[in-house]
C-alpha positions as CSV (number, residue, x, y, z in Angstrom):
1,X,-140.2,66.3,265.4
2,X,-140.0,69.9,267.2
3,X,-140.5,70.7,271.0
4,X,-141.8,73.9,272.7
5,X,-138.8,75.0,274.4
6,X,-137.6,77.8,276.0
7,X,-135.5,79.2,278.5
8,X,-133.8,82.7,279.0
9,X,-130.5,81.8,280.4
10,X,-128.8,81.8,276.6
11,X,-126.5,78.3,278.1
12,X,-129.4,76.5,278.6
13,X,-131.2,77.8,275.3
14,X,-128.2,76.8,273.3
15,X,-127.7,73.6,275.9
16,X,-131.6,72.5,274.9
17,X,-130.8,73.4,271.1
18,X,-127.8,71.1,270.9
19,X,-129.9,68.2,272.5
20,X,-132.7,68.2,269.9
21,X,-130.4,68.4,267.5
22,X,-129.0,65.3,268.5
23,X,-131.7,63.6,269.4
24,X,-132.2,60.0,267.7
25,X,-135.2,61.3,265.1
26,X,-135.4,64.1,262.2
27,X,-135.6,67.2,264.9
28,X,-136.2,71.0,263.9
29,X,-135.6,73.8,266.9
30,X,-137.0,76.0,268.6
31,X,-136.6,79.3,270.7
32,X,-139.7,79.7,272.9
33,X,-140.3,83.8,273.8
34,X,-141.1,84.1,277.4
35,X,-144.9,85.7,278.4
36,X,-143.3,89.2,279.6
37,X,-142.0,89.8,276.2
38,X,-144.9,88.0,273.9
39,X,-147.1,90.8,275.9
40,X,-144.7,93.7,275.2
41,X,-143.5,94.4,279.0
42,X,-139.8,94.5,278.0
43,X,-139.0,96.0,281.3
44,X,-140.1,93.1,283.5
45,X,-138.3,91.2,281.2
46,X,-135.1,93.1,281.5
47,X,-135.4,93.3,285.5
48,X,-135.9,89.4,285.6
49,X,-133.0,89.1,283.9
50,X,-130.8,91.7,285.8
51,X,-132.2,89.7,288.5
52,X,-130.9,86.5,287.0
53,X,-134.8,85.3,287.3
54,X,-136.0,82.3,285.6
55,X,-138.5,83.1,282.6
56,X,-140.5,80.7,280.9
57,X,-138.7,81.5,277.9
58,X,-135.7,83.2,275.7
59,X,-136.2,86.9,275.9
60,X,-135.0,87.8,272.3
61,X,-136.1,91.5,272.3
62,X,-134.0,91.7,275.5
63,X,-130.9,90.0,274.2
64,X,-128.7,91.5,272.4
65,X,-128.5,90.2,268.3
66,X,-125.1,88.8,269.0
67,X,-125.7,86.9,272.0
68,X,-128.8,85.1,270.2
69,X,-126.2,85.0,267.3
70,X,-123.7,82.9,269.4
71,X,-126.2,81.0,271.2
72,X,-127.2,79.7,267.4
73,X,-123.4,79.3,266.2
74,X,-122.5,75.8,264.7
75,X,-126.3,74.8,265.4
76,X,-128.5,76.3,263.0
77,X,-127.9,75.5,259.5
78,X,-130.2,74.1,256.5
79,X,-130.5,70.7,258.1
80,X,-131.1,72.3,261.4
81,X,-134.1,74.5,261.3
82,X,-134.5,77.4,264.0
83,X,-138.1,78.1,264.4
84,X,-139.0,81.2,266.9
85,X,-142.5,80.9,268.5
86,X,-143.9,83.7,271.1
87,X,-147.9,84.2,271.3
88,X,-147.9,87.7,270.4
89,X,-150.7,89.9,268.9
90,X,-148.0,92.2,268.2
91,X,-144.9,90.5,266.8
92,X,-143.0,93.5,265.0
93,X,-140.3,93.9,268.1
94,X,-140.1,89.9,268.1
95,X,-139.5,89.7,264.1
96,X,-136.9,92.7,263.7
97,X,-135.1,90.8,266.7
98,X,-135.0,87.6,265.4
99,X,-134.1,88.9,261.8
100,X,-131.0,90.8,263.1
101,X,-130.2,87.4,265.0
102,X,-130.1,85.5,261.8
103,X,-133.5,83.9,261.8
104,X,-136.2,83.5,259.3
105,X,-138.7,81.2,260.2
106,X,-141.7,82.2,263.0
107,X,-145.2,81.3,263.4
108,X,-148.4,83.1,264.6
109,X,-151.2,85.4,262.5
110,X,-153.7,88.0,262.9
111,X,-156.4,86.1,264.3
112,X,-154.6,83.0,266.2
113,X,-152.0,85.1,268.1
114,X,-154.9,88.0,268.7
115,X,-158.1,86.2,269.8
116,X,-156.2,83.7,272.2
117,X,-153.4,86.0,273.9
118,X,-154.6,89.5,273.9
119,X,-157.7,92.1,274.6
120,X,-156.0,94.2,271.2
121,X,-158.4,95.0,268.5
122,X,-158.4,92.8,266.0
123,X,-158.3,95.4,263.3
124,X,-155.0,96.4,264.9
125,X,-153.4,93.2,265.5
126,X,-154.0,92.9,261.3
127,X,-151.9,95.9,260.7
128,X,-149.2,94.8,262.8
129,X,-149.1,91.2,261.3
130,X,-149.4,92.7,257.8
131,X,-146.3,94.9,258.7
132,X,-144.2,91.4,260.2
133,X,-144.9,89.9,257.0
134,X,-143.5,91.9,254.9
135,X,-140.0,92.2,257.6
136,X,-140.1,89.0,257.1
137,X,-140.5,89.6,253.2
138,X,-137.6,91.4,253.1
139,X,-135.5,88.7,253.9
140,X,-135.4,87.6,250.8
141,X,-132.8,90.1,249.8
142,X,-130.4,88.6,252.3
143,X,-131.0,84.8,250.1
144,X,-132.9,83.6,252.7
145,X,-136.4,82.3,252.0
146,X,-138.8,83.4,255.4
147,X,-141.1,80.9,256.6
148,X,-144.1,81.8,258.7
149,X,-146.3,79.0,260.4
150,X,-150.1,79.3,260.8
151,X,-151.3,78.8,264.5
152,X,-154.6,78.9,263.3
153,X,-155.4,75.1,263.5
154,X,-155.1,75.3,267.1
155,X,-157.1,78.0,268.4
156,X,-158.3,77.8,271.8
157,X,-156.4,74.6,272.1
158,X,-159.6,72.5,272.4
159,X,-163.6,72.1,271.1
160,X,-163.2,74.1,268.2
161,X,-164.9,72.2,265.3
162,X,-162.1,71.0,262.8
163,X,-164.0,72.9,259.5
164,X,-162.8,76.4,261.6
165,X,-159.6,75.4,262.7
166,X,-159.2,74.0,258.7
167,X,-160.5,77.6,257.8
168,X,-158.6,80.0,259.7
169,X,-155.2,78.5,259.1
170,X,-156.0,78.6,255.3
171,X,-156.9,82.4,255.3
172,X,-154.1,83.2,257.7
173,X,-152.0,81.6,255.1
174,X,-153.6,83.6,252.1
175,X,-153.4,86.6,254.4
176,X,-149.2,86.0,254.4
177,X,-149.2,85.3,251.0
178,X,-151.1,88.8,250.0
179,X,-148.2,90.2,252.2
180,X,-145.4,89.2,250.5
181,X,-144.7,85.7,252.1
182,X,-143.5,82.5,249.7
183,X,-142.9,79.5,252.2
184,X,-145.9,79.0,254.7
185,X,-146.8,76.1,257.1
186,X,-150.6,75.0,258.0
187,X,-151.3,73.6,261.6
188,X,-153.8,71.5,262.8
189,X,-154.4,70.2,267.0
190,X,-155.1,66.8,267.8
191,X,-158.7,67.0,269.1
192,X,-160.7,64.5,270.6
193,X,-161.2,62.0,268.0
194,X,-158.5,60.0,265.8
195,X,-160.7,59.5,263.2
196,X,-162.0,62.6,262.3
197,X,-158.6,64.3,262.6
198,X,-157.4,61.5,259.6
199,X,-160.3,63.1,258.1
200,X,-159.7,66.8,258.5
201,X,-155.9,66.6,257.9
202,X,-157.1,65.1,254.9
203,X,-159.3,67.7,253.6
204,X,-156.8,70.7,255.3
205,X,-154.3,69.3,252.5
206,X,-157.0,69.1,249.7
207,X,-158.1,72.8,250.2
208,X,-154.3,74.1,250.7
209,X,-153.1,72.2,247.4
210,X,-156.0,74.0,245.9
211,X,-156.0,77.4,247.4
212,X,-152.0,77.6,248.3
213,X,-150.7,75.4,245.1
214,X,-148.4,78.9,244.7
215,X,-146.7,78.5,247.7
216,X,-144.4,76.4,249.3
217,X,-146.6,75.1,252.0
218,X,-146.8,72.3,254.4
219,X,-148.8,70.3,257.5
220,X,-148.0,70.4,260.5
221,X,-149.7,69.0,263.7
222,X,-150.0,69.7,267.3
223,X,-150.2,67.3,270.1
224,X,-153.1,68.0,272.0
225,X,-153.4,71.4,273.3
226,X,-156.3,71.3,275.7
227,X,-156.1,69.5,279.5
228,X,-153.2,67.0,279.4
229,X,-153.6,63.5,281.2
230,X,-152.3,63.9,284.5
231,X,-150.8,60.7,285.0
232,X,-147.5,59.6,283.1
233,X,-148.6,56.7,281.8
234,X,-152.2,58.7,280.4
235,X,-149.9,61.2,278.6
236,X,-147.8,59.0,276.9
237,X,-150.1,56.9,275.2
238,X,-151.5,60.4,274.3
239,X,-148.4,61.7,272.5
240,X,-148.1,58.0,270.7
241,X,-151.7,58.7,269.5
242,X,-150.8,62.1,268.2
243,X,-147.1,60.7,266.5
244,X,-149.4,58.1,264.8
245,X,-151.9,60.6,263.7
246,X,-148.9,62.6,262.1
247,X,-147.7,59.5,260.5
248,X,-150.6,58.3,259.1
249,X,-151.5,62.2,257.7
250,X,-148.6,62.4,256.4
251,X,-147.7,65.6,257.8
252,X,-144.3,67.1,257.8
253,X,-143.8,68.2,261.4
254,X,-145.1,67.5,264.5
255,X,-145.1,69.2,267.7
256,X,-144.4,67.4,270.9
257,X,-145.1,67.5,274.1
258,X,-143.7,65.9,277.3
259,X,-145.2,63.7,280.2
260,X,-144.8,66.4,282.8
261,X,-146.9,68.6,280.7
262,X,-150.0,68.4,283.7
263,X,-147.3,69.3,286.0
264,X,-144.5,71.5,285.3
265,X,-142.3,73.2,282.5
266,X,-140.6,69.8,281.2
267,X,-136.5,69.8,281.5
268,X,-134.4,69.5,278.0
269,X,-133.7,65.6,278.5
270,X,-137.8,65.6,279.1
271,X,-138.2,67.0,275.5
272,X,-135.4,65.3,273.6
273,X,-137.4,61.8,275.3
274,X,-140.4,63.0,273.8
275,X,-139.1,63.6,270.9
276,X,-137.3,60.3,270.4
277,X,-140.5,58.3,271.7
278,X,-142.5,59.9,269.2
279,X,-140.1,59.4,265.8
280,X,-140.0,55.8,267.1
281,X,-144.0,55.4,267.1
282,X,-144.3,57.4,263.7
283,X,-141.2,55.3,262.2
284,X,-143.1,51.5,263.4
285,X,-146.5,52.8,262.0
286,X,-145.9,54.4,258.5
287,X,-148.4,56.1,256.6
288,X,-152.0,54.8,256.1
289,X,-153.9,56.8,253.5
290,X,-157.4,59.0,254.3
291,X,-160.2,59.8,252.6
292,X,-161.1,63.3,253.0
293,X,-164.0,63.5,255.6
294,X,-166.3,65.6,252.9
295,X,-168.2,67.6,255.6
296,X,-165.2,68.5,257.3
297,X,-163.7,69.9,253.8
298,X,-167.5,71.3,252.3
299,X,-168.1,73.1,255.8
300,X,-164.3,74.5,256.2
301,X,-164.4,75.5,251.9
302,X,-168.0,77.5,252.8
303,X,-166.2,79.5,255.5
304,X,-163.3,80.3,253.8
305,X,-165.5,81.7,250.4
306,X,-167.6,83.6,252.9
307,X,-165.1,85.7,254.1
308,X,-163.2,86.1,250.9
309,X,-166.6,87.3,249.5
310,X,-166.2,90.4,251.6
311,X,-163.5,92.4,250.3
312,X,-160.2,91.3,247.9
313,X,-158.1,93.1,251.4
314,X,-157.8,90.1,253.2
315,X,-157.1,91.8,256.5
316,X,-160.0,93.5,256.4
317,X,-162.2,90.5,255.0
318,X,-160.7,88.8,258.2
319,X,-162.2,92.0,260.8
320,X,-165.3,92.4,258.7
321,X,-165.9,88.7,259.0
322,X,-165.7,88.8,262.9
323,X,-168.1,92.2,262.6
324,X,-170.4,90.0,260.9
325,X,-170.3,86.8,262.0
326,X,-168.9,84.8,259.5
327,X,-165.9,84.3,261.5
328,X,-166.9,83.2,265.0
329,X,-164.9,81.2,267.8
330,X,-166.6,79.2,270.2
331,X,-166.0,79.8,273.7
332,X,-163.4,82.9,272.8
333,X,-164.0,85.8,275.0
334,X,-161.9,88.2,273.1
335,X,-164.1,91.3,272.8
336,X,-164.0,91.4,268.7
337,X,-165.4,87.6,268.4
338,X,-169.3,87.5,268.3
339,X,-169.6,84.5,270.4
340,X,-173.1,83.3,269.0
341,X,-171.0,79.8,267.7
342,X,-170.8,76.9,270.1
343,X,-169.6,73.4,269.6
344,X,-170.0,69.7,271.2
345,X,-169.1,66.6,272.0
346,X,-171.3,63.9,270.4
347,X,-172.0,60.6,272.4
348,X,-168.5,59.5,270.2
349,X,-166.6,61.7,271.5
350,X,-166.5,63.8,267.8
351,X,-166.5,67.4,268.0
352,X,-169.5,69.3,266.5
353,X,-171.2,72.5,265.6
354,X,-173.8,73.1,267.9
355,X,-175.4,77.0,267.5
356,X,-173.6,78.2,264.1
357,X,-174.1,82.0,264.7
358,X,-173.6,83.9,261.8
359,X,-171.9,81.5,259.8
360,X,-172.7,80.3,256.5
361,X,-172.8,76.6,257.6
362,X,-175.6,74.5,260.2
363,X,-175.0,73.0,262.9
364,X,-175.5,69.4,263.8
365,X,-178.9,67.9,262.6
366,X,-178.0,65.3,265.2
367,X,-177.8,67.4,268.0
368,X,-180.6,66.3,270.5
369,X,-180.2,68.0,273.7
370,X,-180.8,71.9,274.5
371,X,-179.2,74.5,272.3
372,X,-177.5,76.3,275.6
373,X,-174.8,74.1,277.0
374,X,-174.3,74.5,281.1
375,X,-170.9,75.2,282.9
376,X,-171.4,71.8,284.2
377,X,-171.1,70.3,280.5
378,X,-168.7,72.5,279.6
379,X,-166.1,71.4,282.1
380,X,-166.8,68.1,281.4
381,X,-166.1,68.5,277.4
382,X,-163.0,70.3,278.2
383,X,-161.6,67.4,280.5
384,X,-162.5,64.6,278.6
385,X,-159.2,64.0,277.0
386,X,-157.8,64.0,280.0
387,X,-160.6,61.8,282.1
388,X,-160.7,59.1,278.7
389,X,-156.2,58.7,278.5
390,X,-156.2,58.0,282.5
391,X,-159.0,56.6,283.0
392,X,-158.6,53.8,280.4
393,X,-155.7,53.1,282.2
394,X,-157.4,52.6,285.7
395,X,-160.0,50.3,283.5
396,X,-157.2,48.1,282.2
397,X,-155.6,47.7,285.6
């Protein structure tokens, strides 16, 4: 179990560190970078702090190596992970700071900390991840083994169809891999549908064992990223959806969130409860085995060949494939993503292909409405989560 926590006062960071570890479940850490310095403004970041401001996370690049160092001491060891997530298209400053603090294990990539976060050119952000990765490579010399965590399973957060979601967080992987990287981690975000997430974790950990067998690799999931239930109640039975899910994928981690998350940055005894309520719903449940949904795994397997089809560079396979089509996320407005793609939700609540683009797959035969979707739809696909967790509640009252 790992939170999403951050704050820049190095007390509370170290405060919120010492509570997950202790927290009643198996707990991993985590040092959240705050927005000013995921986007590179390192001098708003420097006056909040002179200005003892708040941030919505640690500011490594602004602390010094030692007082990260300190704020780690007696924390981080080998049965104590330290895992530094930040949302940046352009990590280097992030991963040369975290690497003189003592830290080896990140996450992000090329195309899910680009497309989401930034207006940089893809073909840049690919340079500057290919340079992290090998930092990070380097590590090795030190006897530590550097970990680097795919974000690609959860871009946009919501209403992309699991066969991209599958497929990007494999090549990102495969891009770290050709960059010197040993130990990698794949994601995957709850969507809207239990079932068919059982199925696509399924097939995510079919195509990795084939593709990735080379690596040390594992699973881990997201709790829903998209629009969280607004009531408390709503957003718990979410998160004991998605600790069920991860028990019955068998995945290795999985990321929490709290039931404030409608409302407010959640405090550190707000994460250390989530955390606890969620290794007590995966512990009661256990593991029930899959199949692998074969669509999910055919359509994600087709993606990843066309790409890899383009060039043996998988960097620039990755910005070709966006040139051409072959890589296409719906609903991203990032000016290097074609856009042609869209998904929908099916009268199960399932998320589909709708308009492919120019990828190598088709959309749903099912699909019986108009090819454009309205605003009007739209909205409503991206709230349903949220409208289906509290309004069953109001139904059961």
């Amino acid at each position: 179990m790992q939170p999403r926590m951050g704050f820049s006062d190095p007390l509370l960071m170290r405060a919120g560190l010492a509570a997950t570890r202790t927290a009643r479940a198996a707990t991993a850490g985590t040092v959240t970078v705050d927005s000013y310095t995921r986007t590179g403004d390192l001098a708003a970041a420097a006056t909040a702090l002179a200005n003892r401001q708040p941030l919505n996370g640690y500011p490594i690049v602004n602390h010094s190596a030692e007082t990260t160092q300190h704020l780690l001491a007696g924390l981080h060891d080998a049965d104590f992970p330290v895992q530094v997530r930040h949302g940046s298209a352009n990590p280097v400053r992030i991963i040369t700071s975290m690497i003189a603090a003592g830290l080896s294990a990140t996450e992000g990539g090329p195309i899910s900390y680009c497309l989401p976060y930034s207006r940089m050119p893809l073909r840049q952000a690919v340079a500057e991840w290919a340079r992290s990765c090998r930092l990070l490579s380097h590590q090795r010399e030190t006897g530590a083994e550097p970990h680097l965590e795919s974000f690609g399973g959860c871009m946009l957060g919501q209403l992309c169809p699991p066969s991209m979601l599958i497929a990007i967080t494999v090549l990102e992987a495969m891009f770290f891999r050709q960059n010197g990287l040993r130990s990698v981690s794949l994601s995957y975000a709850q969507q809207t549908d239990f079932g068919q997430d059982h199925g696509a974790i399924a097939a995510l950990r079919a195509i990795a064992a084939e593709r990735l067998g080379d690596l040390d690799w594992h699973i881990v999931l997201y709790t829903y990223m998209g629009l969280f239930p607004a009531s408390v109640a709503g957003a718990s039975r979410l998160q004991a959806d998605a600790a069920t899910l991860a028990a019955w994928s068998g995945v290795d981690r999985l990321i929490v969130k709290t039931s404030v998350e409608a409302r407010r940055l959640p405090s550190v005894a707000e994460n250390v409860e989530a955390l606890e309520a969620a290794a007590a719903v995966a512990a009661a449940v256990g593991g029930v085995a899959s199949p692998v949904d074969d669509r999910i795994r055919t359509e994600a397997e087709t993606i990843i060949d066309s790409v890899l089809d383009l060039r043996d560079d998988i960097g620039g396979a990755l910005v070709e494939a966006f040139d051409r089509g072959r890589l296409d996320v719906p609903y991203c407005l990032h000016p290097d993503n074609p856009g042609r793609a869209t998904s929908r939700l099916d009268q199960h609540g399932r998320l589909q292909w709708l308009e492919t683009g120019g990828l190598a797959i088709s959309g749903d035969p099912q699909a019986s409405h108009a090819k454009r979707i309205s605003s009007a739809h739209l909205l409503e696909s991206l709230s349903y989560v949220r409208r289906r967790y509290d309004h069953d509640l109001v139904e059961e009252r």
